[in-house]
C-alpha positions in Angstrom: 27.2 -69.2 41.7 30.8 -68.2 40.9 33.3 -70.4 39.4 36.9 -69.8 38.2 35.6 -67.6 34.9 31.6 -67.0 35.0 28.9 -66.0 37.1 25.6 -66.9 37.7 22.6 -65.3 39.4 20.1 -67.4 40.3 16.4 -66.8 41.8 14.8 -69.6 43.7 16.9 -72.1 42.0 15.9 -70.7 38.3 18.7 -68.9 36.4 18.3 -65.5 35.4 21.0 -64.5 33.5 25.0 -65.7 33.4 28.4 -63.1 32.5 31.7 -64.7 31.6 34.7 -62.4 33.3 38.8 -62.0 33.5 40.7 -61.2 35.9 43.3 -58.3 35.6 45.9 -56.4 37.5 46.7 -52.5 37.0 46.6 -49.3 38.9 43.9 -48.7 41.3 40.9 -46.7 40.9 40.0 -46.5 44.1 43.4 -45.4 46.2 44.9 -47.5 48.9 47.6 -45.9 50.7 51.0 -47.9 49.9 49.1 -49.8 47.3 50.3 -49.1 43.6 47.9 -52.0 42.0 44.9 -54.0 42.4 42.9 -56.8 40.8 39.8 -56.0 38.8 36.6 -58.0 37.3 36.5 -57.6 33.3 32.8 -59.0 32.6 32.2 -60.1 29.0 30.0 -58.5 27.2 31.6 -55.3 28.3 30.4 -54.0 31.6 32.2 -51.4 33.9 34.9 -53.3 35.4 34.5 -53.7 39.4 37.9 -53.6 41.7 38.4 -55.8 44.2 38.4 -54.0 47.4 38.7 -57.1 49.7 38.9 -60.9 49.1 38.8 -63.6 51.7 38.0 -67.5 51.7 34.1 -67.2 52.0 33.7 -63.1 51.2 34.3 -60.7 48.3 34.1 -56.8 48.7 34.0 -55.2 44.8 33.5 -51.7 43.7 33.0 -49.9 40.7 35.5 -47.9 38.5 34.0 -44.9 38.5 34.2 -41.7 41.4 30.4 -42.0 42.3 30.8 -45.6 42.3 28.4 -48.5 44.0 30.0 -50.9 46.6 28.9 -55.0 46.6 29.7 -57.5 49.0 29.4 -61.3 48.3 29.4 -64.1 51.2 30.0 -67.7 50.1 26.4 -69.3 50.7 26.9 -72.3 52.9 
C-alpha cells in the first residue's frame, strides 16, 4: 500500500515492514534526452534514492541511482 508519504509491504494481508519517503526534484541520474530534471523517492531511514522513470494513474516505473542500477514497476492492485 502506498499513500501520499509511506509505504507498506504487505504478505497475505500481514505487514512486514513500512518506510516513510519525500519526494524531490533535481538532475537526472538516469538521462532522458531533452529532460534536465526528474522526481526521485527519498525513503527514511536512508535508502538509495529511486528515480521515477514513468508515472501513470494505476502504474509506477522507478529505478535506482546508481549505473548498474535495478528497475521496479508497481501496478495499482484493483
Amino acid at each position: 500500500k502506498i499513500t501520499k508519504d509511506s509505504i507498506y509491504y504487505y504478505r497475505n494481508d500481514t505487514l512486514q515492514s513500512s518506510m516513510h519517503f519525500v519526494i524531490t526534484k533535481a538532475k537526472p541520474f538516469i538521462g532522458v534526452p531533452g529532460v534536465d530534471s526528474a522526481y526521485f523517492i527519498h525513503f527514511i531511514p536512508q535508502s538509495l534514492d529511486k528515480q521515477v522513470m514513468a508515472a501513470t494513474s494505476d502504474s509506477l516505473s522507478l529505478a535506482d541511482a546508481a549505473y548498474d542500477a535495478y528497475g521496479y514497476g508497481y501496478v495499482r492492485h484493483k
